[in-house]
C-alpha positions in Angstrom: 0.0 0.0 0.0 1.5 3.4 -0.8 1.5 6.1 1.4 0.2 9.5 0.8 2.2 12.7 1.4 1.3 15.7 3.1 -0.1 18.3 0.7 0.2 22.2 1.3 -1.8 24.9 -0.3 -5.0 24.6 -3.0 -4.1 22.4 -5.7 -5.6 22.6 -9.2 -5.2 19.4 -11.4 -5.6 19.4 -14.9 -6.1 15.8 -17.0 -5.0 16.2 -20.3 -7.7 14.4 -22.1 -6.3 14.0 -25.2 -6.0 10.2 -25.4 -9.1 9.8 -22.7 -12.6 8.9 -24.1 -14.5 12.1 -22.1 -17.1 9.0 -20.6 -14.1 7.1 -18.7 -15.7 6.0 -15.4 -12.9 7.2 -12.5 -11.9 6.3 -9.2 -10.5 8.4 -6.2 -6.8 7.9 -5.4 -5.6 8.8 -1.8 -3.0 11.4 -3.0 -2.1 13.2 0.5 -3.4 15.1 3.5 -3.7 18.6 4.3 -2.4 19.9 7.5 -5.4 19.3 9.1 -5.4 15.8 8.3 -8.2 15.4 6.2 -7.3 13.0 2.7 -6.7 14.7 -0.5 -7.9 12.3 -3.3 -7.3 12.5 -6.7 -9.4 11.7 -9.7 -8.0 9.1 -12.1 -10.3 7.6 -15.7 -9.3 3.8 -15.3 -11.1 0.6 -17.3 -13.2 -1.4 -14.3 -11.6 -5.0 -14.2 -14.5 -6.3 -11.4 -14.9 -5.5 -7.9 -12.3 -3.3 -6.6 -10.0 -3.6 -9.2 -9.0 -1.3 -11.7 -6.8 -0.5 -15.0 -5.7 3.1 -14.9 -5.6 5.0 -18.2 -4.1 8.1 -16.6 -0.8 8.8 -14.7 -1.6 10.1 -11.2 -0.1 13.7 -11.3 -0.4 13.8 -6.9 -0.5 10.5 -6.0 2.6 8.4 -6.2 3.8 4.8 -7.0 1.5 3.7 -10.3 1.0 4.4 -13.8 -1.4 4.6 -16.6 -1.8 1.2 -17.6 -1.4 -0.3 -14.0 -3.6 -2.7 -12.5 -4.4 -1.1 -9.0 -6.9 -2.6 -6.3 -8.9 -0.2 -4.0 -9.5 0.3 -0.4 -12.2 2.0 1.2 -10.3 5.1 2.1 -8.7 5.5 -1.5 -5.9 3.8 -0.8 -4.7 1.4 -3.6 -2.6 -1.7 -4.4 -0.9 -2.2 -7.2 -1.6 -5.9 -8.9 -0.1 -5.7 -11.9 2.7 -2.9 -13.6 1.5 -1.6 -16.6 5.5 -0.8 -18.0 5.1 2.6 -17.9 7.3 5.5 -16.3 6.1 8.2 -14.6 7.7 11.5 -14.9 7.0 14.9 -12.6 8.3 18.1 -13.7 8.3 20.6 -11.0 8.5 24.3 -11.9 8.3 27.9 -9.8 6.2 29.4 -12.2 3.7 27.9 -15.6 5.5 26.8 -18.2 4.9 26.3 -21.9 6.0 22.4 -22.0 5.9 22.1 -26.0 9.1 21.6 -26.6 9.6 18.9 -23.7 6.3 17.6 -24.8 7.7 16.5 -28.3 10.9 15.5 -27.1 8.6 12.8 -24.5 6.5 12.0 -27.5 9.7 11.2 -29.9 10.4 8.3 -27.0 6.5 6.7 -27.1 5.3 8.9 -24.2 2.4 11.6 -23.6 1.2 14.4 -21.1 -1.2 13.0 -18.8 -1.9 16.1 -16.2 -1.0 19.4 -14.8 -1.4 20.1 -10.8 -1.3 24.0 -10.4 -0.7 25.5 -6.8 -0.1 28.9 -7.3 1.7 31.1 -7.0 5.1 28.9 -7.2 3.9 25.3 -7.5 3.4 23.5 -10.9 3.9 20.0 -11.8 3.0 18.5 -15.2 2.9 14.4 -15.3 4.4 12.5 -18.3 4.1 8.6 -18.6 6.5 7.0 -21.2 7.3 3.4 -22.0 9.8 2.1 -19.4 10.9 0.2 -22.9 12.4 4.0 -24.0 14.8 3.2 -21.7 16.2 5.1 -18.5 19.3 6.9 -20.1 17.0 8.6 -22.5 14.1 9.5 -20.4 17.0 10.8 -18.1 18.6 12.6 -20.8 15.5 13.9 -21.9 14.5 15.7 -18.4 18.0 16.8 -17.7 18.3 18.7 -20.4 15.0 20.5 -20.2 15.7 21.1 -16.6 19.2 22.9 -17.6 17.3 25.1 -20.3 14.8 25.9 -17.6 16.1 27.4 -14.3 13.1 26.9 -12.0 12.5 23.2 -13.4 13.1 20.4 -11.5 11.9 16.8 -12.3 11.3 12.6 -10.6 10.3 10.1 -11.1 6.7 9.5 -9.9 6.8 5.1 -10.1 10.6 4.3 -9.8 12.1 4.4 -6.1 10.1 3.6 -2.8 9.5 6.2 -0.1 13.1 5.5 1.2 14.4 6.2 -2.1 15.4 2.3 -3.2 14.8 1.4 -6.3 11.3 -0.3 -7.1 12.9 -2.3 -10.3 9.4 -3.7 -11.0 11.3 -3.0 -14.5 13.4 -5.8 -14.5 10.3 -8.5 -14.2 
């Protein structure tokens, strides 16, 4: 089960719906907490599989550890378990003030990947949320990012799927 972080501020997310059918059912991922304690969720379109289970056809932009194309089972609070890894990377770029991704955005689509989402806290808080094909492999998507991030002062970027909350390496990759 993944834990969620502690969230500060109003947070505006953004799905880019580009590649989502408008109808998608969704689900509510436990993405955090405010300082008060109460849960922060955030809405994800997935494909129903039966019961609690679900395929997500977004990349979670808040909540961390899973993918679009993961097979994630709920619990009753919105917290979720992942089943099955859907071989995608998740990618957050952080930034200090909006930026115009488009030249990052065809650079992510060049290696099979998309923009799923934009969370917006102003006035200093964005993050945009790429998925990409873990088969693009890590030196590029690295190499990708990097570079932006040196073209872009206030840009910083993670990986949203790769290490655990202690910072070890999840390698669900290498299966």
């Amino acid at each position: 089960m993944y834990r969620a972080r502690e969230l500060r501020g109003p947070v505006q997310t953004t799905l880019i719906k580009m590649r989502i059918r408008p109808d998608s059912p969704t689900i509510d991922l436990r993405a955090g907490e405010k300082p008060s304690g109460e849960p922060v969720h955030e809405e994800i379109p997935v494909q129903p599989l039966g019961g609690r289970q679900f395929r997500l056809l977004a990349s979670p932009t808040l909540a961390l550890g899973v993918a679009a194309g993961d097979q994630v089972e709920m619990d009753d609070q919105g917290g979720y378990s992942i089943l099955r890894r859907g071989s995608n990377v998740v990618v957050h770029v952080y930034a200090d003030e909006k930026l115009d991704h488009a030249s990052l955005i065809v650079e992510v689509n060049g290696l099979g990947g998309v923009l799923d989402g934009r969370a917006d806290a102003p006035p200093d808080a964005f993050v945009s949320t790429f998925t990409i094909p873990s088969r693009a492999g890590f030196a590029q998507i690295e190499q990708v990012f990097t570079r932006y991030a040196a073209a872009h002062p206030t840009v910083r970027w993670s990986y949203g799927n790769v290490y655990d909350a202690r910072g070890k390496p999840l390698n669900w990759w290498l299966k």
